[in-house]
Every structure is written in structure tokens, then in C-alpha cells.
N, C-alpha and C positions, 0 to 999 in steps of 0.2 A: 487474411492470409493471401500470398502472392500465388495466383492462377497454377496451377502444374499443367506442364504440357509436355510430351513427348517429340519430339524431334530426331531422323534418323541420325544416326551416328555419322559422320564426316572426317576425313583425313587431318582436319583440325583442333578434332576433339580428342586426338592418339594422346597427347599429354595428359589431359582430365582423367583419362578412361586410365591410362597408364597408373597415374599418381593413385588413383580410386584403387586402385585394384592390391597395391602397396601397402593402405591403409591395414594396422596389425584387426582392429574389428570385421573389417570388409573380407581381409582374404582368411579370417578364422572356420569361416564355413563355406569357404569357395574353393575349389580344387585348383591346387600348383598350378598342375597340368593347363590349365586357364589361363595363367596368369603370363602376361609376356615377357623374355627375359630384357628386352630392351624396346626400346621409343619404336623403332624401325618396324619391329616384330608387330607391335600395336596398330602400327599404321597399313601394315600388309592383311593385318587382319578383318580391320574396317574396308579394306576395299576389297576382300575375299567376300565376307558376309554382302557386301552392297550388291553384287555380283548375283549373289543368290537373290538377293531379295527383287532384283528384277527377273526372276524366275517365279517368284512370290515362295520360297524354297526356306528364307531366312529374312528378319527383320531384327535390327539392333537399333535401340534408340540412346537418347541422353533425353535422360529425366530433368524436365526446365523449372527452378519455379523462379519466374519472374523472366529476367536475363541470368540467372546465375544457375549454372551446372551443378545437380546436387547427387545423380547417379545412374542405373544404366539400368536397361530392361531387354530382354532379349528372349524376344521367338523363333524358336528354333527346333530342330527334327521334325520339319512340318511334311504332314503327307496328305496331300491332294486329293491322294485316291479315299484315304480317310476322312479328310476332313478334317484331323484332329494335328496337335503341338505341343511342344515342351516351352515351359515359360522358367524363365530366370529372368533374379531381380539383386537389383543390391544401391544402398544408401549414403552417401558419405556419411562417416560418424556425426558430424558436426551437422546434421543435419535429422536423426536420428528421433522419435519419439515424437514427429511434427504431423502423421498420419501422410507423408507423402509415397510412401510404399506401396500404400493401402490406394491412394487414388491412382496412382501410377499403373495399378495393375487391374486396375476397375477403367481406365482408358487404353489399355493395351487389350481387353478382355473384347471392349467395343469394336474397336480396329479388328479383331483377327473374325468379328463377326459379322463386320462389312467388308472383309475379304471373304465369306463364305465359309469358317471355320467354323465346326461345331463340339468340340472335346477339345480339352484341355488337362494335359498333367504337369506338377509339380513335386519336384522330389527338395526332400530338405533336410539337414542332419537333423537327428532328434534332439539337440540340444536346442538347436537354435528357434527357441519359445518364440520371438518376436515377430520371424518369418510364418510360423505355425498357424500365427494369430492374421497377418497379413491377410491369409488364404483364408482361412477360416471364415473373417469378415466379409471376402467377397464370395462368399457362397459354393467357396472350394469344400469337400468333405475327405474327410481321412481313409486311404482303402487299406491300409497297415503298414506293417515294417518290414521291410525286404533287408535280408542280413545280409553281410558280404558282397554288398553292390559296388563297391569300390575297392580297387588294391593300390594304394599311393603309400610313400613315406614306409615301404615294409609292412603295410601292415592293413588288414580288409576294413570296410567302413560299411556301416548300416546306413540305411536310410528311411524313410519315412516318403510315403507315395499318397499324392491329394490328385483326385482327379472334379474337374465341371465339366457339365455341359452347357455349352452358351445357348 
């Protein structure tokens, strides 16, 4: 299998990130609200997060294996004073069931703990089994189901809350 490596997100990867985020799988358990309405949006957005992350405040990468872009990892509501962050993850379909989610987030886990992080939470729909198991694997644990955490689309959305400590 081709190495995975994480790489920050760059102004030139607005198309990848854009088209990824379009895919009907990818944005099934992604919030709209996320997703950009257009190329420009995408591009404003990677240089917003770079922005933070020379604060050490926000980290976006693109998930590599090889040379080919396969999807995107993003630490984010990170607090210093705690120590602790929010991890989001997501895989081009076509790329799907290859265990790179899983490493991606086991190299994203190392990074935020040679930045000095020590807690980590993930929120995920309860449908989405695949993501579940992601966490799971790297030694993320279930703390329950928080109802009503979201209001998009008319309508409130559960979630499911994993926290680690690195």
C-alpha cells in the first residue's frame, strides 16, 4: 500500500477539497453548513484556517497516499489552555474501505501530541458505522449520545460523542 501522509491544506488543493466535499457519500454525514457554496469560498477558507494554524489555533490537512489526494483531516476548536480539540475526518469514496481513515487519524493523533495536545473529541452521526469504527480502532471510546446537537435542513440531529486521551 501507498505510504499516507498528511500534508497541510494549501490554496491549490480548494478544487480537491471542494469536489470531496460534493461527493453524495462524503457530504451524507458532513454538515451543509461545511460545505462551500463555490471554488472561491473553499479557497478563502484554507487560507482562514492557515491563518489559525500559525496560531496553532486550527490544523487542515489533505490526506496523501502516494502523490494522489484521497481526503481531508481537520483539527479544529483546539484550546491551549486545555490542551484538548475537535477532530474531523473524511475519505473520497473511491477510496473507501483501504483502512486510510484509520491511519490518517492515528498520524493526525501523533501530530496534535507533538504539538502538546492531550484530549481529543469526535462527534459522528450514529449512522455513520464506518466512521464509528475509525475511532474506535484508534483507541477513541464512546461517551454517548447527545440529542438535538444540530439544527440544519429544519430539522434537530443527534450525535454520538468519542473522546481520547493521547
Amino acid at each position: 500500500m501507498k505510504k499516507i501522509i498528511l500534508k497541510p491544506a494549501e490554496e491549490n488543493d480548494a478544487k480537491f477539497i471542494y469536489n470531496l466535499t460534493k461527493e453524495k457519500k462524503f457530504s451524507k454525514y458532513y454538515l451543509g453548513r461545511l460545505i462551500a457554496k463555490s471554488l472561491k469560498e473553499q479557497k478563502d477558507k484554507i487560507q482562514k484556517f492557515n491563518k489559525l494554524a500559525e496560531k496553532d489555533l486550527r490544523y487542515y490537512f489533505v490526506i496523501m497516499r502516494g502523490k494522489e489526494k484521497v481526503g481531508i483531516i481537520d483539527l479544529y476548536k483546539i484550546s491551549l489552555q486545555d490542551k484538548r480539540f475537535s477532530l474531523g475526518y473524511g475519505v473520497s469514496e473511491k477510496y473507501h474501505k483501504k483502512g486510510i481513515a484509520k491511519k490518517a487519524v492515528k498520524q493526525a493523533l501523533k501530530f496534535a501530541k507533538k504539538k502538546g495536545l492531550y484530549g481529543c473529541e469526535a462527534i459522528v452521526d450514529p449512522k455513520n458505522i464506518a466512521s464509528k469504527k475509525v475511532l474506535e480502532k484508534n483507541g477513541f471510546k464512546k461517551i454517548g449520545l447527545i440529542k438535538d446537537y444540530y439544527f440544519e435542513e429544519n430539522k434537530y440531529w443527534d450525535i454520538e460523542l468519542y473522546w481520547k486521551t493521547l
